[in-house]
N, C-alpha and C positions, 0 to 999 in steps of 0.2 A: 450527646453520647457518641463515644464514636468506637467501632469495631475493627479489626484489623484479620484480612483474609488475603494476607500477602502467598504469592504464588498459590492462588486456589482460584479455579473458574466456577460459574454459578452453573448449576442443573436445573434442569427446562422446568422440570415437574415438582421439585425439593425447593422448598421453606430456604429462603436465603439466611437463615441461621444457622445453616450448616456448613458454610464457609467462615472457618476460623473462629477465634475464642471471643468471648465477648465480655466487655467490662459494663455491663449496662445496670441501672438497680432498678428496685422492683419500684420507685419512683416515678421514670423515666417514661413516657409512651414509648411504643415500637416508632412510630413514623419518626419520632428522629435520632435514627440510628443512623448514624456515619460510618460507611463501611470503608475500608481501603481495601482495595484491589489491584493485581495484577494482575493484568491479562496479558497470556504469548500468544506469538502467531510464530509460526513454523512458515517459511517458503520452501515447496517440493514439487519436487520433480517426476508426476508418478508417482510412484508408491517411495520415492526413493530422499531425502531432504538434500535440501539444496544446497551443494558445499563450491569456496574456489578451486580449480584448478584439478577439478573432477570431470571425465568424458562422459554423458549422458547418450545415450542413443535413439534410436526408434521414433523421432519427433517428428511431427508435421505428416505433413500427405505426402514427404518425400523420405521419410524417415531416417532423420539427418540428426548427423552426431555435432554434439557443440560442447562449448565451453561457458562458463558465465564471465562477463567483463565488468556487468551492475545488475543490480537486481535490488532498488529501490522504492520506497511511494509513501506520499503524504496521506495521513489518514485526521481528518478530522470530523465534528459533531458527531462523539460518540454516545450511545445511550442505550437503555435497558427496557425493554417492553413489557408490561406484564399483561396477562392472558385477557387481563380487560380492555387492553390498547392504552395503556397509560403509560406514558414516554418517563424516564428517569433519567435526567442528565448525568452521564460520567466524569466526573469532573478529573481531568489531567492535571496532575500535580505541577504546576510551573516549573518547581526545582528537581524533579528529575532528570537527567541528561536525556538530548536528542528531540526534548519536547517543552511547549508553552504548555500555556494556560486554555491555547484554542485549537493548535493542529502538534501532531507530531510525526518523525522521521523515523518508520522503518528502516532498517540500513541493515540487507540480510547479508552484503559481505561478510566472510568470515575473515576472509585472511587477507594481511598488508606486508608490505616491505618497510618497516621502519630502521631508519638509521642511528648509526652510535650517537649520536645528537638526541635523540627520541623525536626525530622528524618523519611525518608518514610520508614515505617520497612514492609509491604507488598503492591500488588499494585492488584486491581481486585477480586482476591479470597477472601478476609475478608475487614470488612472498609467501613464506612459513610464518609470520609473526601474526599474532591475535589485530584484527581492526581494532584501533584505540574508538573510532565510532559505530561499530556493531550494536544493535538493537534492533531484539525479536518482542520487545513487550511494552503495555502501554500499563505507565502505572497513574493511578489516581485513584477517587473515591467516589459514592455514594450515596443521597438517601434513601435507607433502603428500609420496607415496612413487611418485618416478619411473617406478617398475615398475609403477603399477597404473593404470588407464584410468577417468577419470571417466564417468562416463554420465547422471548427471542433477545439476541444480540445484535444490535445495530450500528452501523459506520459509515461514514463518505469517507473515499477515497477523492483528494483532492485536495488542496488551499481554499481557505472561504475566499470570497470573493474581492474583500477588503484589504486584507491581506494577501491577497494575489498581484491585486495593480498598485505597489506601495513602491518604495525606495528599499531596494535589494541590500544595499549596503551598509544601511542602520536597521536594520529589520532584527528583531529581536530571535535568537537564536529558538531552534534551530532554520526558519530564512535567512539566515546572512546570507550575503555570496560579497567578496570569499567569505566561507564558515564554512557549516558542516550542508549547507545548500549547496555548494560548490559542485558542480555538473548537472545539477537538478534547476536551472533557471533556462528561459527562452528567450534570447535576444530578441529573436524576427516575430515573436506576438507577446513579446511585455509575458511578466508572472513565471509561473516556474511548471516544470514537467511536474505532475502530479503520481506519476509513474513512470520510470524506465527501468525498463526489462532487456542487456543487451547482452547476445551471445556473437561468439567467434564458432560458425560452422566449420567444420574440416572439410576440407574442398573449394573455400571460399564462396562466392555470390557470384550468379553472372547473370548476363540479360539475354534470351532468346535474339532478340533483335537488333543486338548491338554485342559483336564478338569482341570488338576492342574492349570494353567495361568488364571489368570486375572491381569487388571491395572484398572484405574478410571478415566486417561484423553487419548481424543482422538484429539493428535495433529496435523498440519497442517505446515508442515518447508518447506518455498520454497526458493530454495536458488545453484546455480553453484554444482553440483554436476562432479566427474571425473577428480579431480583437482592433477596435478602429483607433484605440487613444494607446499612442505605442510609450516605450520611457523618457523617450524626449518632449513628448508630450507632458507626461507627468509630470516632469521635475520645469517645465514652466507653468504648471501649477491647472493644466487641466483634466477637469473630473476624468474621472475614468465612466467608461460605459458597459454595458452587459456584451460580449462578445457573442459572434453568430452561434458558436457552438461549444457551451462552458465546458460539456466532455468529464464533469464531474459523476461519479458511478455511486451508487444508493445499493449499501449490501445490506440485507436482511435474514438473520440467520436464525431456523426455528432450534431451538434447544432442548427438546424431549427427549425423554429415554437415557440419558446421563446420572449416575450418580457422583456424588459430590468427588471431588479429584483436581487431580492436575488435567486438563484437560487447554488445546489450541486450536485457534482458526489460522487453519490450512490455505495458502493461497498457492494453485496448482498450476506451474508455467505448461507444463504438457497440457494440459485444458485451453489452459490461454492461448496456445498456438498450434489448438490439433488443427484446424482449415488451412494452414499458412505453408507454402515451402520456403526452407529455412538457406536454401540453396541458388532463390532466383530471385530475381529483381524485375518490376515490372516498370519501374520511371521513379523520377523522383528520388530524395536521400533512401537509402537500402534501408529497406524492412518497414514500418507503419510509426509515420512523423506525424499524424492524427492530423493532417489539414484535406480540404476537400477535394477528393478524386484520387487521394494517395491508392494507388491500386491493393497495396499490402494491409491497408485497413479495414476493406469490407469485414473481413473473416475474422481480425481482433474483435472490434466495435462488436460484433454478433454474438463473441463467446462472454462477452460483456454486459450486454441488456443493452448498449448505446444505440441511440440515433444515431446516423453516417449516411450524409445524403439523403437521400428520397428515401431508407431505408429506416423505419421508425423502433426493428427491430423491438416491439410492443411485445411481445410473445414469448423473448426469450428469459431464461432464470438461471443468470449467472451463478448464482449459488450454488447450484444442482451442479457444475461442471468447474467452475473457477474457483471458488468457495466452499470450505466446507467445517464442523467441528470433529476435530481427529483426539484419540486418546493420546498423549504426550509419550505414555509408557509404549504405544504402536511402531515411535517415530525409528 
C-alpha cells in the first residue's frame, strides 16, 4: 500500500496518518503502508534564510559581515525514530534529482550566472538566474505503522564510507566530479567535503603574525580527514582503509509539539560559526580545512558535537545551536 505526503513533515506527537491522503483498504495491515515524503531543510542565517549575493552581518566573535560563495553538504542514512527507539529507514528516491538511492546533495545556492547556451558558467558569487542544481529537500518514502508515533528525525551529514573512497568520475550522480560533485571532492585525502560552508568577509582575512598575508574567503571543508589509501592508491586497486578522523556528524532531531504542516530542518551558519572570527587567519588554508591542528577548527568541530584533537567534545548537542525544526510559514 503506499501513501503519498508530498511536501508534508511528520509531528513528533500525531499518528503518521496525518500527512497526506491515503489509498489504503480496510484489507491492508497498517505496517505496510508506504508513505512518500518530502522533507526541506531551509539554510539560515539567524533568523534570516540564507540567499546569494545577500550582506549578512553580526557573525562570529568579530561580528563580521560576509557574503555566501557555497553553502553545501552530503546528507545520507536518513531515518525516523519512533518513541520506542525503533529506527525506519527513509528510503531516498533514486530518481529524484541531486540524489541516489544512498546519500544526497543539498545545494542551498540560489542563484547562478547561466548563459545563452543554458551553460552554468558560475554559481552563488555573480548571477540573477535560478541554480539549475538547487535543492532544499530530500525526497523519498517510508514504512510507516499508523499505530506508532514518531518522535525524532534522523541524518548523517556526510558520504558513507564506501562511497567515499570510490572513483569520483564514474560515481553515480550526484558524486560525479565533474557532475553536480564538482567542488565538493578532496584531492589531498581522497573522498569528498561532506560540507562546505564558504563566505567572502568584507575586509578580507589577515593573520596577526604575518602582515604580508591576506585572502578574501573564509571557508568551511568538512569532510574524513587522516586518510592513508589516497586515489592513486585506489585506482591500482587498493582497499581503502578507515581514516584517522571520518568527521561524519549524527544529527538527532526530537519532533514534539508540531502539528501536521509544512514544516523544515534549519541548518543555522550563524550557530555554525558563532566561536570563529570570520576576519583572521591563524595558519593553514583560511578558515577550517578540518585536518589536525587547523587552528580555525576547534570552535567549528565544537558547534558540531565533533571530536578534533584531544577534544572529544562528548558534551556538546549540535542540534540545540546548528540544528533545529523551524515552521516553513516562519521562514
Amino acid at each position: 500500500m503506499r501513501k503519498k505526503g508530498l511536501y508534508c513533515f511528520i509531528a513528533g506527537s500525531v499518528l503518521l496518518s496525518g500527512c497526506g491522503g491515503s489509498s489504503s483498504s480496510s484489507t491492508e495491515t497498517a505496517a505496510d503502508e508506504l508513505t512518500e515524503l518530502t522533507i526541506p531543510f531551509k539554510a539560515m542565517v539567524g533568523s534570516d534564510p540564507m540567499t546569494c549575493g545577500q550582506t549578512y552581518t553580526g557573525l562570529g566573535t568579530n561580528s563580521a559581515s560576509v557574503e555566501f560563495e557555497d553553502f553545501r553538504m552530503f546528507v545520507s542514512n536518513v531515518r525516523l525514530v519512533t518513541d520506542q527507539g525503533e529506527e525506519i529507514p527513509f528510503n531516498l528516491d533514486p530518481d529524484a534529482p541531486g540524489q541516489n538511492s544512498l546519500v544526497a546533495l543539498l545545494d542551498f545556492r540560489d542563484k547562478a550566472t547561466v548563459n545563452e547556451a543554458g551553460d552554468t558558467t558560475d554559481v552563488c558569487i555573480s548571477g540573477t538566474d535560478d541554480n539549475p542544481g538547487f535543492k532544499d529537500t530530500l525526497v523519498g518514502s517510508a514504512e510507516l505503522d499508523p499505530a506508532k508515533t514518531i518522535s525524532h528525525f534522523e541524518f548523517t551529514i556526510g558520504v558513507p564510507f564506501e562511497q567515499n573512497h570510490a572513483d569520483q568520475s564514474s560515481a553515480e550522480e550526484p558524486l560525479r566530479n565533474p557532475g553536480l560533485a564538482s567542488g565538493m571532492t578532496w584531492n589531498w585525502q581522497n573522498g569528498y567535503k561532506f560540507m562546505a560552508a564558504d563566505v567572502i568577509p568584507v575586509g578580507g582575512i589577515t593573520r596577526p603574525d604575518d602582515v604580508e598575508w591576506s585572502s578574501t574567503a573564509w571557508n568551511l571543508h568538512l569532510g574524513s580527514t587522516g586518510c592513508e589509501v589516497g586515489a592513486s592508491d585506489l585506482a591500482d586497486g587498493v582497499a581503502p582503509e578507515p581514516c584517522a578522523a571520518d568527521n561524519r556528524v549524527e544529527v538527532s532531531l526530537p519532533l514534539g509539539g508540531f502539528e501536521p504542516g509544512a514544516y523544515a530542518i534549519a541548518i543555522d551558519y550563524a550557530a555554525l560559526i558563532s566561536g570563529s572570527n570570520l576576519n583572521q587567519d591563524g595558519g593553514g588554508s583560511p578558515g577550517c580545512m578540518s585536518f589536525a591542528g587547523d587552528p580555525e577548527c576547534p570552535a567549528v568541530f565544537k558547534n558540531l558535537a565533533l571530536p578534533f584533537g584531544e577534544e572529544q567534545n562528548a558534551g556538546g548537542n549540535p542540534n540545540a545551536v546548528v540544528f533545529s525544526i523551524v515552521e516553513r510559514q516562519a521562514l
